[in-house]
C-alpha positions as CSV (number, residue, x, y, z in Angstrom):
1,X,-0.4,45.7,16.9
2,X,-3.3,43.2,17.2
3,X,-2.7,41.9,13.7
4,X,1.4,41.5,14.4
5,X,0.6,39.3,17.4
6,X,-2.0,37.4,15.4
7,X,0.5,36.9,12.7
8,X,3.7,35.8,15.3
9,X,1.1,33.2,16.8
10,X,0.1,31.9,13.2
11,X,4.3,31.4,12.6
12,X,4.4,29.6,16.6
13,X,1.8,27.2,15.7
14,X,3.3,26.2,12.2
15,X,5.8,23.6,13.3
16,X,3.1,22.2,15.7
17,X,0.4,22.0,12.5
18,X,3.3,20.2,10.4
19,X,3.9,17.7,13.4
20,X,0.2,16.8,13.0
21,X,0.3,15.9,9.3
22,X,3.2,14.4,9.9
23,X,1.7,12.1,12.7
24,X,-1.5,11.5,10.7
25,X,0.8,10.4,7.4
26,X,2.9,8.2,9.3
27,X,-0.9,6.5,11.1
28,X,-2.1,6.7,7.2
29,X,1.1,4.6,6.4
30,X,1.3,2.4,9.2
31,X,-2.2,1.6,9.2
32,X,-1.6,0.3,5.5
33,X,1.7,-1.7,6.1
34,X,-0.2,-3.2,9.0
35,X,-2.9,-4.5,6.9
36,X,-0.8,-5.4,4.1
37,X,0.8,-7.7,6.8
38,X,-2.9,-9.4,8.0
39,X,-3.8,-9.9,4.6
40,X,-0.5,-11.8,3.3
41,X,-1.1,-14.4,6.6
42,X,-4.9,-15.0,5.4
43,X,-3.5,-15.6,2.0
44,X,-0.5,-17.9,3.8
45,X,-3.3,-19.6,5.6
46,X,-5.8,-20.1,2.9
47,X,-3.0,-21.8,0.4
48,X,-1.9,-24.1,3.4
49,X,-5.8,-25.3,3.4
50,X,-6.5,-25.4,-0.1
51,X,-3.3,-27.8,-0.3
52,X,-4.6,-29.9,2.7
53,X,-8.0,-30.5,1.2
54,X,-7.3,-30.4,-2.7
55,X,-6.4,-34.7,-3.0
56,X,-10.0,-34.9,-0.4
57,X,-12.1,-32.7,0.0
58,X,-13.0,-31.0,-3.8
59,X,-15.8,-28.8,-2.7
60,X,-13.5,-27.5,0.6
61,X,-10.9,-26.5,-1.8
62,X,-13.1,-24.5,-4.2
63,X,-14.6,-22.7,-1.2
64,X,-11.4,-21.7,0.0
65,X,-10.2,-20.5,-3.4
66,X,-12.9,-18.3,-4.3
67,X,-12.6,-17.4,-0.1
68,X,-9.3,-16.4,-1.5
69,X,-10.6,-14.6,-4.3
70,X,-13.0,-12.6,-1.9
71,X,-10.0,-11.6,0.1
72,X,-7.3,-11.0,-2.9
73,X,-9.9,-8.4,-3.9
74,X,-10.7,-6.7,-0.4
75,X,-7.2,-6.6,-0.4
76,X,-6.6,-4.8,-3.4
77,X,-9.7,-2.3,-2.4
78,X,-8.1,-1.5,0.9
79,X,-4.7,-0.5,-0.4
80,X,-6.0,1.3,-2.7
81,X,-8.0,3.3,-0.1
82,X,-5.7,3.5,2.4
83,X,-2.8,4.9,-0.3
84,X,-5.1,7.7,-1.3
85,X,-5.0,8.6,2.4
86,X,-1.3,8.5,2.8
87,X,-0.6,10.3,-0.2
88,X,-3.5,13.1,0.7
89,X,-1.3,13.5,4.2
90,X,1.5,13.2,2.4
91,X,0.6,16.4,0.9
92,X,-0.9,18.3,3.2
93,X,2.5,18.1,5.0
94,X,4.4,19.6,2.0
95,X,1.8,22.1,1.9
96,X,2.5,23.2,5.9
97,X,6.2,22.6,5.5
98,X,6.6,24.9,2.5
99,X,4.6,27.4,4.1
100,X,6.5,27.3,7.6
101,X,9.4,27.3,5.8
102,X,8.6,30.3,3.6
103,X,7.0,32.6,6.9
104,X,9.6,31.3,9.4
105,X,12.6,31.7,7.3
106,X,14.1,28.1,7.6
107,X,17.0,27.3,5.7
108,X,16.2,23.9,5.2
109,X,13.1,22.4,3.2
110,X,12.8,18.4,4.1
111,X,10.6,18.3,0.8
112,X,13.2,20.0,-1.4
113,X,13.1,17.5,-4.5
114,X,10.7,15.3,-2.9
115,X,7.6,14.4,-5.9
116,X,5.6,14.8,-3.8
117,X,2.7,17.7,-4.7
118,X,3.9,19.0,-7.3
119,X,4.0,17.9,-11.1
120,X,7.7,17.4,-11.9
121,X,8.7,16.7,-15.8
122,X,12.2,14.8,-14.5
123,X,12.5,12.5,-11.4
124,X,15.0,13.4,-8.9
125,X,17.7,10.9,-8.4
126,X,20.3,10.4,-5.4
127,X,23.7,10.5,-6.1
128,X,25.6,7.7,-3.5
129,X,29.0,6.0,-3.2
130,X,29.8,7.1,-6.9
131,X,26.7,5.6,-8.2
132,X,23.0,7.6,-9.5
133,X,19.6,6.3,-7.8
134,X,16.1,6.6,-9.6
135,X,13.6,6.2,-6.8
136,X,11.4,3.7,-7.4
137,X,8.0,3.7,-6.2
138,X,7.0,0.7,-3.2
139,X,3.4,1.0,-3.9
140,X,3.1,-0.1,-7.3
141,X,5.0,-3.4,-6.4
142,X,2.3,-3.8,-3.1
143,X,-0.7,-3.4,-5.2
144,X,0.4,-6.0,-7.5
145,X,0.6,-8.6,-5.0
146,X,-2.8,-8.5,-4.0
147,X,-3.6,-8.6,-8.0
148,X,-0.7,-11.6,-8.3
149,X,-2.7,-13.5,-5.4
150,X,-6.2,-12.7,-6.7
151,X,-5.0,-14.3,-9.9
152,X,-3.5,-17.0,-8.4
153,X,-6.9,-18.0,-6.3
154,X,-8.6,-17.7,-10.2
155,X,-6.6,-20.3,-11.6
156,X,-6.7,-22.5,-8.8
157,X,-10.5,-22.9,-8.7
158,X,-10.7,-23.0,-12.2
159,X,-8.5,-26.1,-12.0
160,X,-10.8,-27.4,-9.6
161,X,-13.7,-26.5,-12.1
162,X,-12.4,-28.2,-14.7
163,X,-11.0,-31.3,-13.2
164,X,-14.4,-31.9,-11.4
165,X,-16.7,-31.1,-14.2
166,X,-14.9,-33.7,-16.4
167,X,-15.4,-36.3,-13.4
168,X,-11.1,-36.8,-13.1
169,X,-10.0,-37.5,-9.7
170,X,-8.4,-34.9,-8.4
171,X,-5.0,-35.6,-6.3
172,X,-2.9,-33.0,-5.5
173,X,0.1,-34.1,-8.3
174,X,-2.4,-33.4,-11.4
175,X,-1.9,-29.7,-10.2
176,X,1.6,-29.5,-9.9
């Protein structure tokens, strides 16, 4: 009797442990598109004062750009962090969910096709309005910004380089 009663409060506290991965995901998540956000207004900020001081102040402008470089690759450091930790709770919750759902008897799984934790050979797609979607995956596109920008910061202090190291006057028209 003591192990049925151990067994019924295991099955009670399942929808309450995949409510905690869920809020820990969604934190994970929101913790990345929140940075994601800081970062591209330091990058915003750091091209508008590059572009001031580029035609007067040379040695302001390279500071800024490899300031930029600095951040492009913090950046790209914290996103990559920060997606290992979404995707870890990411998978803890499938793990809970297909467990509650095999001891509790639900009809419904909310990760039925879903890639995530398991290896699957074909990607599921979503049939809509007549018309077939292939997911597509957001995070490769927001890791390549932080690459784009890094690059970006590169070139414009190696522009900055070059023009002062061959003594050229540097005005802000010899870049564009």
């Amino acid at each position: 009797m003591k192990n049925n009663s151990k067994n019924e409060m295991m099955k009670s506290h399942l929808m309450s442990y995949l409510d905690i991965a869920t809020k820990f995901r969604n934190h994970e998540f929101n913790i990345q598109m929140l940075r994601n956000v800081v970062f591209t207004g330091v990058q915003t900020v750091l091209l508008a004062c590059y572009a001031a001081t580029i035609g007067k102040h040379t040695e302001s402008s390279l500071a800024i750009a490899c300031f930029g470089i600095l951040m492009s690759s913090i950046w790209f450091f914290y996103y990559r962090s920060s997606l290992y930790w979404g995707r870890y709770w990411e998978f803890r919750c499938r793990q809970v969910n297909d467990k509650a759902v095999k001891e509790l008897g639900l009809g419904i799984n909310i990760f039925k096709g879903h890639p995530v934790g398991k290896k699957q050979n074909k990607i599921p797609s979503i049939m809509h309005g007549g018309r077939i979607y292939k997911p597509r995956d957001v995070h490769g596109v927001l890791l390549s910004v932080p690459i784009f920008s890094g690059f970006l910061w590169i070139i414009l202090a190696a522009v900055i380089v070059y023009l002062f190291l061959n003594g050229e006057p540097i005005h802000l028209g010899v870049i564009i």
